[in-house]
N, C-alpha and C positions, 0 to 999 in steps of 0.2 A: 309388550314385555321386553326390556333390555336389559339383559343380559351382564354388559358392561354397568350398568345402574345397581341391577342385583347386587352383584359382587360386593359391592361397597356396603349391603345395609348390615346394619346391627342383628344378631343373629346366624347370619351362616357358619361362621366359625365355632359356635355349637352343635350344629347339626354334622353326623357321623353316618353316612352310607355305608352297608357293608357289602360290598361284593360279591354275593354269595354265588356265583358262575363258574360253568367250569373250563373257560378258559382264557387267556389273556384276550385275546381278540375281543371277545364278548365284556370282558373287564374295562377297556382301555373306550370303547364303545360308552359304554356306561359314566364315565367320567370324562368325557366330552363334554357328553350331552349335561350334566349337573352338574359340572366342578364352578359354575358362576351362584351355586346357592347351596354349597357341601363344603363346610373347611377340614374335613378330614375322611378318607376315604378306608375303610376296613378289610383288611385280608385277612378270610380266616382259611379252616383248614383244605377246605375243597381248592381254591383255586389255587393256596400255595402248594400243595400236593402236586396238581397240573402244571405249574407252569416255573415253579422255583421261586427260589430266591432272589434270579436276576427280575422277577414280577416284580418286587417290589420298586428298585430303582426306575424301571420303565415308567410303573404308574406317577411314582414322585415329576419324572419329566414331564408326561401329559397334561398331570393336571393342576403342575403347580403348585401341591401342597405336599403335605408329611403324611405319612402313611400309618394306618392302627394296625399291628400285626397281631392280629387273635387266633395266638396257636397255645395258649391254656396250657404254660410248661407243670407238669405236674410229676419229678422222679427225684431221684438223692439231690442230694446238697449239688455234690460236684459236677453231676452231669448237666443240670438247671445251669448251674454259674457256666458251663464252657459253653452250653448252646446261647444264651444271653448272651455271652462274648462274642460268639460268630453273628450272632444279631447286628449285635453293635458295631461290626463292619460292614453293615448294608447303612448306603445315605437315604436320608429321609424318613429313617421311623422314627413316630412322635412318642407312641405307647405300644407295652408289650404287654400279655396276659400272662398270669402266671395262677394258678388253683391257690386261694387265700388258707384253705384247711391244710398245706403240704407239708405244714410246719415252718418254726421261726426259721432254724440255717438252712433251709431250702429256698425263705423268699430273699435273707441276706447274699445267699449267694446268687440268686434271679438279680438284688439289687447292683453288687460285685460287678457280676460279667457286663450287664446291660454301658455299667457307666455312666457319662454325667450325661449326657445326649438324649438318652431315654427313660420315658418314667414309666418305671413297673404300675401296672395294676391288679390287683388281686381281686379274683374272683369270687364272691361272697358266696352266691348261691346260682343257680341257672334259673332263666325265668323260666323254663320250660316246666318246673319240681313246684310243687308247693313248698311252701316254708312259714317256720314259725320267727316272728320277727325279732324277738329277743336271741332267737340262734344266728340268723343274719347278723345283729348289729354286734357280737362276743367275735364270732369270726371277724368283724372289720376290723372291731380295736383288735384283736390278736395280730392281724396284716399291719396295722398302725403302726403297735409296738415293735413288730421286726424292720420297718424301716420304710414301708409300701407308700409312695406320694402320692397316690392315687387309689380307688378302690371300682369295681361295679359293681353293682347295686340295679334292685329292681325301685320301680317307682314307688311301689307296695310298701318299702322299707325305706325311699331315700330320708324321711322326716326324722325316723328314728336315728339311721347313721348319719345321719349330719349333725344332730346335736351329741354322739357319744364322742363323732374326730375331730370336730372343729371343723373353723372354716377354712384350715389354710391345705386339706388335703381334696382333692379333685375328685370328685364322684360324676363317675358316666353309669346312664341307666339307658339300659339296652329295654326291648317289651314295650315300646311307646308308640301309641295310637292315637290317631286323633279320633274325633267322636264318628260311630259311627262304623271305621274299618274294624275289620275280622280280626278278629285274636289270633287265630292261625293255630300253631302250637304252643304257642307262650299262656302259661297259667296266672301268670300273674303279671299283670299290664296296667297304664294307666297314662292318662293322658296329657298331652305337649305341654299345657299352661298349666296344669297343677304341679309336674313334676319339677318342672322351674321353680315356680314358688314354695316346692318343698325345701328346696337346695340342691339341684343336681348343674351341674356344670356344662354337661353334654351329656347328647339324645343321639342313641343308635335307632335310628328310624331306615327300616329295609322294603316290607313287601307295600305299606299306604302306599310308597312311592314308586317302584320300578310293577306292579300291578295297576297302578292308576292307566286312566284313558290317557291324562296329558300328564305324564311322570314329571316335566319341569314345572308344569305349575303347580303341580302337586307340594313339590318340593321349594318352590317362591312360596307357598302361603305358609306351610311349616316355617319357615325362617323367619314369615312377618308375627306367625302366633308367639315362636320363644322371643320376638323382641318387643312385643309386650311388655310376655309374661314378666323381662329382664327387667324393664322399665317399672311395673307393678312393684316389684320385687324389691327393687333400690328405693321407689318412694316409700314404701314402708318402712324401712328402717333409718328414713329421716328422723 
């Protein structure tokens, strides 16, 4: 397995590791060892708590990519737009979370402070809840309509939210299994090649990988499955 070969295939750049450690050492560890088959590495709320905000610029240095900050802004209008602004003065985030239900001038002002640099994503539903899929896809178009260039979405849903936003708005589905791994706490899952071929853009894939015996191969064959799926997916709609 090299490494340097990895890097280059079609695929990693969809795949989205989240961090979920509770601390930079442990973080910085973690994206060594994957940043040749992970184009985007996820900070959510445990290790930003630990370790700040200067977390995220570190990890941008290590690993050579943009950083997903999954802190799920969910308060007023104006409080959302000033911490999205403080956001937007950290280098290297790619995408930010913000609750899709928090209302329109809550995600305008998430879209506001973020700026041009970062694309809000709104939070449809958490995979951990059941849901009914026509509520999922009402909330997406609602994040649409205020302005959201991105959404999450579970895999359960992504068929339906991709044909109510089109295709020019970014859906990441978080809950993706390959066949086989444990569902863990997420209710609603589903797996690398289908969720591609529903329409999803990128895959938060966490415990198949950092619980595997050999976590980097674990995470080389995920990158060969969504480049496939990629491949399936565009001969189709020749």
């Amino acid at each position: 397995m090299d490494p340097t070969i990895a890097k280059g295939q079609p695929g990693r750049d969809q795949l989205i590791f989240p961090l979920d450690v509770p601390d930079l050492a442990t973080a910085e560890s973690w994206v060594k060892r994957l940043a040749p088959w992970v184009g985007t590495f996820k900070v959510g709320l445990e290790l930003f708590s630990a370790a700040g905000p200067a977390a995220v610029e570190r990890l941008v240095d290590v690993s050579g990519t943009r950083v997903f900050l999954d802190l799920k802004f969910h308060d007023i209008p104006a409080t959302v737009e000033r911490a999205a602004r403080a956001v937007s003065r950290l280098a290297g985030v790619r995408f930010l979370t913000v609750i899709a239900g928090g209302g329109e001038e809550m995600l305008r002002g998430a879209i506001r402070g973020a700026g041009d640099e970062i694309r809000i994503l709104g939070v449809t539903r958490l995979t951990s809840r059941p849901a009914d899929p026509a509520s999922v896809v009402a909330v997406a178009r609602g994040a649409v309509e205020a302005g959201c260039p991105g959404l999450v979405c579970s895999g359960a849903e992504v068929a339906a939210v991709r044909e109510a936003v089109g295709a020019a708005i970014e859906l990441v589905c978080p809950g993706v299994r390959p066949p086989g791994a444990d569902a863990g706490d997420q209710v609603r899952v589903a797996g690398v090649a289908e969720t591609i071929a529903a329409g999803a853009d990128f895959l938060v894939v966490g415990r198949p990988i950092r619980d595997a015996s050999e976590p980097e191969r674990s995470a080389e064959a995920i990158c060969d499955e969504i480049r496939v799926a990629l491949e399936l997916r565009a001969n189709s709609g020749e």
